[in-house]
Each structure stands twice: as C-alpha cells, then as structure tokens.
ROZA-294566 format. One record per residue: x, y, z of N, C-alpha, C in turn; residue in three letters; residue number from 1. Coordinates in steps of 0.02 Angstrom, whole numbers. Layout:
nxx:nyy:nzz:caxx:cayy:cazz:cxx:cyy:czz:residu:num
X:Y:Z:X:Y:Z:X:Y:Z:ALA:NUM
...
# end
This chain:
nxx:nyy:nzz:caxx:cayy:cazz:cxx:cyy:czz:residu:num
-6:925:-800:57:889:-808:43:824:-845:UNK:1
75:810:-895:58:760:-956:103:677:-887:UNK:2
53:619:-912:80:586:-871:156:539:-898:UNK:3
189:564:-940:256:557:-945:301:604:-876:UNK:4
282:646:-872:292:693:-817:286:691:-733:UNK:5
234:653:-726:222:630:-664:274:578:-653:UNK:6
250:532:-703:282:468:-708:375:487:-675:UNK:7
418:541:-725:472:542:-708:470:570:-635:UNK:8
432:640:-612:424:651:-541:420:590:-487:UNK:9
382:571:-495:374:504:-443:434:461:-442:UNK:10
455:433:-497:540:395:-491:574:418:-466:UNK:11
580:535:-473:631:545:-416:616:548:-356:UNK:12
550:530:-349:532:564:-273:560:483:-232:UNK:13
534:439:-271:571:343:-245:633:376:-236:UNK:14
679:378:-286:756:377:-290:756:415:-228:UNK:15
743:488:-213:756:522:-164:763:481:-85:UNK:16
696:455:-86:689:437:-14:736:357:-37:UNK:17
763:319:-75:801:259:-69:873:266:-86:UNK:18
892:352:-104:973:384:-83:973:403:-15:UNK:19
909:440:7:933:478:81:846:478:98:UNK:20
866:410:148:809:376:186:791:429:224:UNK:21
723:440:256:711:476:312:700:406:368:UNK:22
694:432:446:717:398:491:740:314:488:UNK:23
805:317:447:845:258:440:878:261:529:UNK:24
878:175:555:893:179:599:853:134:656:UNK:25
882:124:699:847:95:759:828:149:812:UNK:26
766:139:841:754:181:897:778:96:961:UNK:27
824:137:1009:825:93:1071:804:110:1138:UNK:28
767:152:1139:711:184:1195:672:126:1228:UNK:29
668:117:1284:637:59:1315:571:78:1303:UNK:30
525:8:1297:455:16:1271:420:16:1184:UNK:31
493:24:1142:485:51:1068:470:-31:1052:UNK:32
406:-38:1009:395:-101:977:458:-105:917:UNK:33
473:-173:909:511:-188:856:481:-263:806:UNK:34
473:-239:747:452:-306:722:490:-298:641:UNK:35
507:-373:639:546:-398:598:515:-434:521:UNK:36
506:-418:470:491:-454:428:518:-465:348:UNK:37
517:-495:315:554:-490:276:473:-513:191:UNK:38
545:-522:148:509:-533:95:555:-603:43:UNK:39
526:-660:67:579:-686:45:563:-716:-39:UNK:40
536:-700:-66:551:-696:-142:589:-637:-175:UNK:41
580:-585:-153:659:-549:-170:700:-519:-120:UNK:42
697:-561:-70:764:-534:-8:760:-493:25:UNK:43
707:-426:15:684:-372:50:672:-418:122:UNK:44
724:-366:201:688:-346:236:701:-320:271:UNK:45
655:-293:322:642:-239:378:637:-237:441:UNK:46
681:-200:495:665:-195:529:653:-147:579:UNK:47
559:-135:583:527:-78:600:526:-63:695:UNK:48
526:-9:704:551:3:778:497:46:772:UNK:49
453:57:819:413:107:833:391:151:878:UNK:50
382:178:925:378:203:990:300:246:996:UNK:51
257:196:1028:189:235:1041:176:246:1108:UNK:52
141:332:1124:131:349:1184:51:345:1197:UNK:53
25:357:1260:-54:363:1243:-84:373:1154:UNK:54
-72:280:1137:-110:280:1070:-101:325:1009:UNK:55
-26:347:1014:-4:385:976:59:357:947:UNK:56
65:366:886:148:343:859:193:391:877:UNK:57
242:390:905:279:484:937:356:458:877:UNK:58
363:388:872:403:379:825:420:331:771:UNK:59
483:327:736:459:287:686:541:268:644:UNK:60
569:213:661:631:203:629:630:116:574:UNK:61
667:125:532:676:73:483:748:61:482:UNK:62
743:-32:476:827:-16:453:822:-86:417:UNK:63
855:-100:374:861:-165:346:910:-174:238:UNK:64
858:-211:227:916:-198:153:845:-218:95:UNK:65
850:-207:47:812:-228:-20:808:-161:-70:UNK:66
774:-188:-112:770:-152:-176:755:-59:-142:UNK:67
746:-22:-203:743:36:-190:652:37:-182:UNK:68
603:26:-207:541:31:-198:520:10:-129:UNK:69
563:-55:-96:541:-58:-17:550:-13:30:UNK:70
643:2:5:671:58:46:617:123:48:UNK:71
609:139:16:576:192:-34:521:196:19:UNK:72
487:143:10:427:146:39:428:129:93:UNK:73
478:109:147:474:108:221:503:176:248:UNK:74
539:213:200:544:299:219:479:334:221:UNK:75
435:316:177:374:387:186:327:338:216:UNK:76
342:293:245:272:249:275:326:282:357:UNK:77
357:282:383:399:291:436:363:384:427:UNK:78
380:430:396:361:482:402:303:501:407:UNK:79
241:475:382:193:469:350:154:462:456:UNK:80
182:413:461:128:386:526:161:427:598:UNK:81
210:445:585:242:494:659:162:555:673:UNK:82
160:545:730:111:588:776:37:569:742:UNK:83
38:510:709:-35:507:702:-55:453:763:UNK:84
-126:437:779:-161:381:805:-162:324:771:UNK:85
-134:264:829:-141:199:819:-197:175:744:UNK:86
-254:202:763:-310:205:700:-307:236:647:UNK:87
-260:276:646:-276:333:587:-206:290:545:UNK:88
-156:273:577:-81:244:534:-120:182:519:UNK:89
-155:124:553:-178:71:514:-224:88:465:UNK:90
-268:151:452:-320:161:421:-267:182:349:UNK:91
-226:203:373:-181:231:313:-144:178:249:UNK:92
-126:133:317:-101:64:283:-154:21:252:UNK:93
-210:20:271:-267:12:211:-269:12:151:UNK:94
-266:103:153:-280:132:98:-231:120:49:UNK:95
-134:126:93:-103:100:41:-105:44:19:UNK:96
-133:-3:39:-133:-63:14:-192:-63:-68:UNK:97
-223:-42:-27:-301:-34:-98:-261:31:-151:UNK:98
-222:45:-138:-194:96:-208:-142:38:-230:UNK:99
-117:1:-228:-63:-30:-225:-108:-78:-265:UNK:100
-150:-106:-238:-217:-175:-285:-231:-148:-360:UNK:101
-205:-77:-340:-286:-19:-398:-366:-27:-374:UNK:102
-366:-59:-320:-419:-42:-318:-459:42:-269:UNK:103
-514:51:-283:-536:123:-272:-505:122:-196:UNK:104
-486:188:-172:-459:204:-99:-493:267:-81:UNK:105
-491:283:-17:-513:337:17:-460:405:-8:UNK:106
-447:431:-49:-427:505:-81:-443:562:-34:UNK:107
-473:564:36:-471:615:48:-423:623:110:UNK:108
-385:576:125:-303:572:163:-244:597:123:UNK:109
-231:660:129:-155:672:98:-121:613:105:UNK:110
-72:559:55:-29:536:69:36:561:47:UNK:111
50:627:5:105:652:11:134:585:-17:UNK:112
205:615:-10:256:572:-54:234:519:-73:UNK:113
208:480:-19:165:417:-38:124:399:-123:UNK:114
102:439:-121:74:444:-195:119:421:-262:UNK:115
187:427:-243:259:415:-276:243:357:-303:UNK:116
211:309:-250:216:235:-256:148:190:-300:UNK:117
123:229:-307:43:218:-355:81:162:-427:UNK:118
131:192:-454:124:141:-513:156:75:-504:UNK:119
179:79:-425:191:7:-418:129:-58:-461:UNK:120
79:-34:-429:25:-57:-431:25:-88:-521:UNK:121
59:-57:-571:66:-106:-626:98:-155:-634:UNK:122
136:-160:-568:206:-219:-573:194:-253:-513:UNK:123
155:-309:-514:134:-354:-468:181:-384:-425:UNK:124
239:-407:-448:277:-459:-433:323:-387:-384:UNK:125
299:-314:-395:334:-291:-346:298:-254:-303:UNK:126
231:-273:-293:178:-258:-234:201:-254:-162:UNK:127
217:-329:-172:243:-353:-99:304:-312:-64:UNK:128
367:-293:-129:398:-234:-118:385:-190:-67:UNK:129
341:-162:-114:308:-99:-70:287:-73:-8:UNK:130
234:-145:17:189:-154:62:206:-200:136:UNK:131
273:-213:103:320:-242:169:339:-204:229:UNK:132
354:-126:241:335:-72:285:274:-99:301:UNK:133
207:-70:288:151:-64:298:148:-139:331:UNK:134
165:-174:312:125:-232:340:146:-246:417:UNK:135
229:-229:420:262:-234:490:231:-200:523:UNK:136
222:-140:492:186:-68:532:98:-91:584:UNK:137
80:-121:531:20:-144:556:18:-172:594:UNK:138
70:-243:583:58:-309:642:96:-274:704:UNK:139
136:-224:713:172:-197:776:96:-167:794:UNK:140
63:-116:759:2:-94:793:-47:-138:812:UNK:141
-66:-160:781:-131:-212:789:-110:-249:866:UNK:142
-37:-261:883:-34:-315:947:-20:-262:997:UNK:143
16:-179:971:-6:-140:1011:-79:-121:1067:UNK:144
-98:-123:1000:-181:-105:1013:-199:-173:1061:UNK:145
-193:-235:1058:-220:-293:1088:-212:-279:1188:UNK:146
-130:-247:1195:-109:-233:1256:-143:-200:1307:UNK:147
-183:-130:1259:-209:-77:1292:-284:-105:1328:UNK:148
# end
C-alpha cells in the first residue's frame, strides 16, 4: 500500500472513531476512578472514568469536548485498555507516547486502530492532542496501583 494510501486510511479510521466514539460516556458504578484533565492550549478536555477489578481494567468511558485527534484518540485508548492489566494499559501508554515522539517503540503490541494516530507525531503542536487520554489514563492507574 503506497503511503498516500495509508495516509488516507488512517484519517478515516480518526474521523470514524471522532463521528461515532466508542465508550462515550460516564461509567457511575461505585468504585469507578474518575480523572479530569484538560489541555489548555487548545481547549481539549477529558473526562476519563474507569472501573478496575483485581488489577484489571473491566472498563473504560470518556466524555468531554476538543478537536477530532483527542476525541479520536480517547476512543481507541478507552478500547484499547478494557480487560487488560493495570501494567500492560500503562505499558501501552508508553509506547504510545514514544510513537507519538517518533521515537523507536516496542512493535510487538498490536495497537490496532491506534496505529491511526502515528502521523500525529509530524505535527507537534498536536502531540499533546493526542496523548491527553493516555495521560489521564495513566495518572488514574498509577494512584490506582499506589492503593493496592
């Protein structure tokens, strides 16, 4: 596939998930972490609801407002980490972060749709975009993890 081709694939696969979000929404289940963050150089933000059982993510809701690349990317970061381990969703958020830098990442984690989001990584000023999921995602785990 010539990368004019990818290139257009990946824009629809963004557009897709920032027309028809996957788990848009609040979870209000007692116990579901909720953390709030935003992006305030371009107005993006989020707010991530999560629900972990024995060290497991069992769920995963977003709700908030900004560009389509945040949206975008708090849909397959929300899909992406359902039924994995506390370790394996931060290990993930890593990796997206180091694809997102350009710098080298661990390739042998399917990220699925995720991959959509790789040419962010030429447009700096919309990194932070991107990585605004991931980062909520993390700091809800990381103080998860502190509890146990």
């Amino acid at each position: 596939m010539s990368f004019n081709n990818l290139d257009t694939l990946y824009r629809q696969v963004i557009m897709d998930h920032y027309k028809s979000p996957r788990n848009k929404g609040v979870l209000e289940e007692d116990g579901s972490l909720t953390i709030n963050m935003n992006n305030p150089t371009c107005g993006d933000r989020i707010q991530l609801t999560m629900k972990v059982e024995n060290g497991i993510v069992t769920d995963s809701r977003f709700d908030g407002e900004g560009c389509s690349i945040s949206m975008s990317s708090a849909s397959m970061m929300t899909q992406a980490i359902k039924g994995k381990k506390i370790e394996d969703a931060i290990k993930m958020s890593k990796i997206f972060s180091d694809m997102m830098l350009g710098k080298e990442y661990d390739d042998s984690i399917d990220l699925g749709d995720i991959e959509a989001l790789q040419g962010v990584a030429k447009f700096p000023a919309r990194i932070k975009c991107a990585t605004l999921a991931w980062k909520a995602m993390e700091k809800g785990l990381n103080e998860e993890n502190k509890e146990d």
